[in-house]
Phi, psi and omega in degrees: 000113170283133164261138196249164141270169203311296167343305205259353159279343173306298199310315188303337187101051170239330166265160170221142135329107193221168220240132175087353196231357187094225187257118181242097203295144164252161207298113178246055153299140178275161205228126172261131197251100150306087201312297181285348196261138187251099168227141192282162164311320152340273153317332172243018146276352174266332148323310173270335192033089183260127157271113174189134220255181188215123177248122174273113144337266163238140172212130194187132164271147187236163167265148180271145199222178189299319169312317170277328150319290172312352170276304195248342157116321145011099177278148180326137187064008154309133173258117161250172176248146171259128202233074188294140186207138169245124204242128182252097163252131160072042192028037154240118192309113187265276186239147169276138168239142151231138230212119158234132171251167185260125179292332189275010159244336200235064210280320177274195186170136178202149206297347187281316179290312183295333167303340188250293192199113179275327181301308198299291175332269203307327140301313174261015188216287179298351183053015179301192192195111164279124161260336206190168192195150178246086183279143189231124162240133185220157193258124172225179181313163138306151152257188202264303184315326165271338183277007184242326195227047166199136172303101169271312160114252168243011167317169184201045160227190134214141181270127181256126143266109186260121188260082151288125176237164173213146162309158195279355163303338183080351161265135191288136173264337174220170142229144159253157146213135178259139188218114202249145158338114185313306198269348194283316173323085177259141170285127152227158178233171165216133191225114169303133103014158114297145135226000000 
């Protein structure tokens, strides 16, 4: 049997440091992430019974400019709010959220809400009716943004989901793009026959 070190678990990400407490191996159960199914972050650490925190980042409205049009589906010159978020499962920086919601359906917004659920607000407070969403998942390079605020450990990837939603009104209300830890993660589906 090879035996690893502390060291060589750190790098991988299975280990974390913590300062005054030692060494804490972290859990590397994989968290099943349901592809097709529109589900909030929320729901599905209550689902799962995840130990896990959500830190905001950023929280800010922007004019949208073409580039970021041709990105989130969003039209030029649209006021969104832009919402960075960090998902802590199990004290390992898991996943990145970014968030631009259309500010004329979503006019307040605040560090409480995003800490908690934007569905939950945006279904129970605001009375929209989320209906449906279009996803792109890609394997992409790490940025600086993921090497700073997700445990990559020695990975150089991260798996993304880029989210257009929309209202049962048809109109989009969000584009996400999530950018997640490789291994905490597993994609699953359930997939019907046509006939």
């Amino acid at each position: 049997m090879v035996k690893t070190s502390d060291n060589e678990r750190r790098e991988e990400g299975l280990v974390k440091k913590i300062h005054g407490s030692g060494s804490q191996v972290i859990n590397q159960e994989q968290i099943n992430f349901p592809v097709s199914d529109l589900t909030s972050y929320q729901e599905l650490i209550e689902q799962q019974s995840l130990n896990s925190q959500t830190n905001v980042i950023s929280l800010d409205k922007i004019i949208v400019d073409s580039k970021l049009s041709e990105r989130t589906g969003f039209s030029n010159s649209r006021q969104v709010w832009r919402v960075v978020r960090q998902r802590v499962v199990d004290s390992c920086a898991s996943v990145i959220d970014i968030d631009y919601l259309d500010a004329s359906l979503v006019p307040q917004l605040n560090r409480s809400i995003a800490e908690y659920s934007i569905y939950d607000y945006i279904e129970n407070q605001l009375n929209l009716s989320i209906s449906h969403a279009f996803k792109e998942i890609t394997i992409d390079n790490a940025i600086d943004q993921d090497k700073i605020l997700i445990d990559l450990g020695k990975d150089q990837h991260v798996v993304c989901v880029r989210s257009k939603v929309y209202l049962n009104n048809g109109k989009q209300f969000q584009f996400t793009e999530s950018r997640h830890k490789l291994e905490k993660f597993k994609f699953v589906d359930y997939a019907k026959r046509h006939h």
